[in-house]
C-alpha positions as CSV (number, residue, x, y, z in Angstrom):
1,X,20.9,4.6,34.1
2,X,18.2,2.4,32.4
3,X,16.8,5.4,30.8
4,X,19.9,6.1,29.4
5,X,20.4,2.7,28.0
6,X,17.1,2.5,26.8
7,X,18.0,6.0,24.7
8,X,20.9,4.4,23.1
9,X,19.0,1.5,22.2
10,X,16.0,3.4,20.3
11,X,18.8,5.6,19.0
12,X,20.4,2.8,16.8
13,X,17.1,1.2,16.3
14,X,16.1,4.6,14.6
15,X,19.1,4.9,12.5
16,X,18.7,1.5,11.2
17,X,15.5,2.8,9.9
18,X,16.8,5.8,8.3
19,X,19.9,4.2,6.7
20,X,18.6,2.3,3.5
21,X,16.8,6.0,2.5
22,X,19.7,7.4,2.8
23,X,21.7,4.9,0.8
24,X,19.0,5.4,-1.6
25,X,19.2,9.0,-1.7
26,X,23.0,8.7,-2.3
27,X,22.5,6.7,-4.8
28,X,20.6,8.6,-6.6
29,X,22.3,11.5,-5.8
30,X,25.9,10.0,-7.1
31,X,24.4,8.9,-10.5
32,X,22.8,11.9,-10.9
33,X,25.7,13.7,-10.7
34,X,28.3,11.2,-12.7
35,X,25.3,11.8,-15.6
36,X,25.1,8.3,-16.5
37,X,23.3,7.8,-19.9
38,X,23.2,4.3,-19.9
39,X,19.7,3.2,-21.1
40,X,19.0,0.2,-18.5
41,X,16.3,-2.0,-18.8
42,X,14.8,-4.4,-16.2
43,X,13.1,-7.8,-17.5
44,X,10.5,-9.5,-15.1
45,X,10.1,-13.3,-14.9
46,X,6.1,-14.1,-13.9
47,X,6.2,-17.2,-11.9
48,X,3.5,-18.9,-10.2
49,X,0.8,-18.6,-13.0
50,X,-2.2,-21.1,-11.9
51,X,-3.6,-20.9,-15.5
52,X,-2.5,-19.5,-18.7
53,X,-6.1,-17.5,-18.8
54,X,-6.1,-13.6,-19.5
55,X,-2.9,-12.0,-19.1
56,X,-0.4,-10.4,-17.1
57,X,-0.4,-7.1,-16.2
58,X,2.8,-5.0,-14.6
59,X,3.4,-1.0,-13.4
60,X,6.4,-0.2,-12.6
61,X,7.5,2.7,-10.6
62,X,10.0,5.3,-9.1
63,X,8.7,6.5,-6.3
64,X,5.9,5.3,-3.2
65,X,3.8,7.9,-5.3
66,X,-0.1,5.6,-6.3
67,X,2.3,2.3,-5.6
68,X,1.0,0.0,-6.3
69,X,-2.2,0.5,-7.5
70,X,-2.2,3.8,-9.5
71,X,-1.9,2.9,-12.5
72,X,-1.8,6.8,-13.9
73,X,1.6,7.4,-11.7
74,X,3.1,4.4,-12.6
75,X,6.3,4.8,-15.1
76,X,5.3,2.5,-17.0
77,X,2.3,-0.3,-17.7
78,X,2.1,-3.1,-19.5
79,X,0.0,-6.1,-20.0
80,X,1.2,-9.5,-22.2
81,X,-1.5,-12.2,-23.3
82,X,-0.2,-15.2,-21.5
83,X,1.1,-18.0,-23.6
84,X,2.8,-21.3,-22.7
85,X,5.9,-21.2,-20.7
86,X,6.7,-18.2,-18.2
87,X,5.8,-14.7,-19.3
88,X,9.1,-12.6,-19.1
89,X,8.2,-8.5,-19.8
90,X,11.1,-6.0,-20.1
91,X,10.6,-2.7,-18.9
92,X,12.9,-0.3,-21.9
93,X,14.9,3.0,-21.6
94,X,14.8,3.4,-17.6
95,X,17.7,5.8,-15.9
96,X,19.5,3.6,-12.8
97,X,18.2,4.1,-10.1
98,X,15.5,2.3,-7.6
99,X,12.9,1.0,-9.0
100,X,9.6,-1.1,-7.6
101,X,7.3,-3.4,-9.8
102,X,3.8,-4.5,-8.9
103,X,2.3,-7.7,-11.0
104,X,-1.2,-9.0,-11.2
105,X,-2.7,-12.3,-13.3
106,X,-5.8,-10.7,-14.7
107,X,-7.4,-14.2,-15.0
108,X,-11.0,-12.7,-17.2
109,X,-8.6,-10.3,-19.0
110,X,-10.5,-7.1,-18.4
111,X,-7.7,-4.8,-17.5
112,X,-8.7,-4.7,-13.8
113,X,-7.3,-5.7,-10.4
114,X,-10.4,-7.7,-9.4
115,X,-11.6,-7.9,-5.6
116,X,-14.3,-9.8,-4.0
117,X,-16.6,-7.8,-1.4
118,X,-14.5,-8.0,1.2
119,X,-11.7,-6.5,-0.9
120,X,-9.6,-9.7,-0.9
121,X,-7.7,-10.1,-4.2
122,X,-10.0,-13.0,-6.8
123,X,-6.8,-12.9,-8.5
124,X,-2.9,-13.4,-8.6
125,X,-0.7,-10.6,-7.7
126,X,3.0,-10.3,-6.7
127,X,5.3,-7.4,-6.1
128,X,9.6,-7.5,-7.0
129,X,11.6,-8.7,-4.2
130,X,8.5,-11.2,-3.2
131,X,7.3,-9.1,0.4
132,X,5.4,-11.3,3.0
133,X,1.6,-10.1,2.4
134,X,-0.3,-10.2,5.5
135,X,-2.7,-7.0,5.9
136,X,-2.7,-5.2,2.3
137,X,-0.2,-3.8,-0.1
138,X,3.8,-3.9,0.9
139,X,5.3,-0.7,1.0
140,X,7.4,1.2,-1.5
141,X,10.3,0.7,0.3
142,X,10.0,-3.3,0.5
143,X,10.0,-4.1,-3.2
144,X,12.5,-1.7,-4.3
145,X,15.1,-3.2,-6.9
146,X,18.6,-1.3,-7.9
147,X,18.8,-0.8,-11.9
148,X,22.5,0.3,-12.8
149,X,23.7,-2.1,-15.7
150,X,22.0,-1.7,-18.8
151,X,20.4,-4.9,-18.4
152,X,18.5,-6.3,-15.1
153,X,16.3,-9.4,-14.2
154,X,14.1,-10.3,-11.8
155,X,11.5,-12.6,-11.1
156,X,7.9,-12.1,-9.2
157,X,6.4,-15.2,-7.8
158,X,2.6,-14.3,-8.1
159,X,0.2,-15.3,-4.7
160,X,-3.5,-16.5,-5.1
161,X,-5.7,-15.6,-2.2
162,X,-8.6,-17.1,-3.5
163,X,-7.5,-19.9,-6.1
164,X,-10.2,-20.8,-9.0
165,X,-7.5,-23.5,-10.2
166,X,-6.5,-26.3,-8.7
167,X,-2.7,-26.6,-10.0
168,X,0.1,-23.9,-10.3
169,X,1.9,-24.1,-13.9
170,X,5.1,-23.1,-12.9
171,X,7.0,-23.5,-9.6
């Protein structure tokens, strides 16, 4: 009897699992079919900046296909020079659908993702929808966002793991 208990248990445990795919996969599937031609667009708010050094630098992609740090599968890249206030970079012409955004500070400004030996990030990064980091990159699945409008905003709060400056710029 325990057994069978037990089965039920893992059973909707599993399906929890499988359901926001699927719901992905429909949703894809029904705006794909209704042909939408709506040209959305997706504007990310960069907060958290300890300095206004370098600049920022975004990919955004469709798929768990070299997220987040391929920069060749990404959909679209781009990099701002940081000025005063909070950088806001809009992603143009993207079909609705789901959508995932990976953000780094590049604090010397030379267009890379910079690691120390032990491969712990020497600058800011962030990913939509904020994940917890613990142990390496958050999956695809975790920072997914929903573009259907034609015009979307988040905002990434970018995480320091080994802070150079002493005071964060924005909250």
């Amino acid at each position: 009897m325990q057994r069978f208990f037990f089965s039920i248990l893992l059973l909707a445990f599993m399906g929890n699992l499988v359901v926001p795919q699927k719901a992905r996969a429909t949703l894809n599937s029904n705006l794909s079919k209704n042909n939408l031609k709506v040209n959305s667009s997706l504007t990310v708010n960069i907060d958290g900046l300890k300095n206004q050094n370098g600049q920022v630098c975004l990919s955004l992609f469709s798929s768990s296909q070299g997220f987040p740090s391929d920069g060749d599968r990404a959909l679209q890249v781009k990099c701002v020079a940081l000025e005063e206030g909070t950088p806001a970079i809009t992603f143009e012409n993207l079909k609705p659908g789901s959508y995932g955004v990976a953000a780094f500070h590049d604090i010397n400004d030379d267009g890379v993702f910079n690691l120390n030996g032990l491969g712990i990030p020497k600058e800011g990064f962030g990913f939509s929808r904020d994940p917890k980091i613990f142990t390496g990159p958050p999956k695809f699945g975790d920072v997914i966002v929903i573009i259907v409008g034609p015009k979307n905003n988040i905002r990434i709060k970018l995480q320091y793991l080994l802070a150079r400056a002493s005071r964060s710029l924005t909250p």
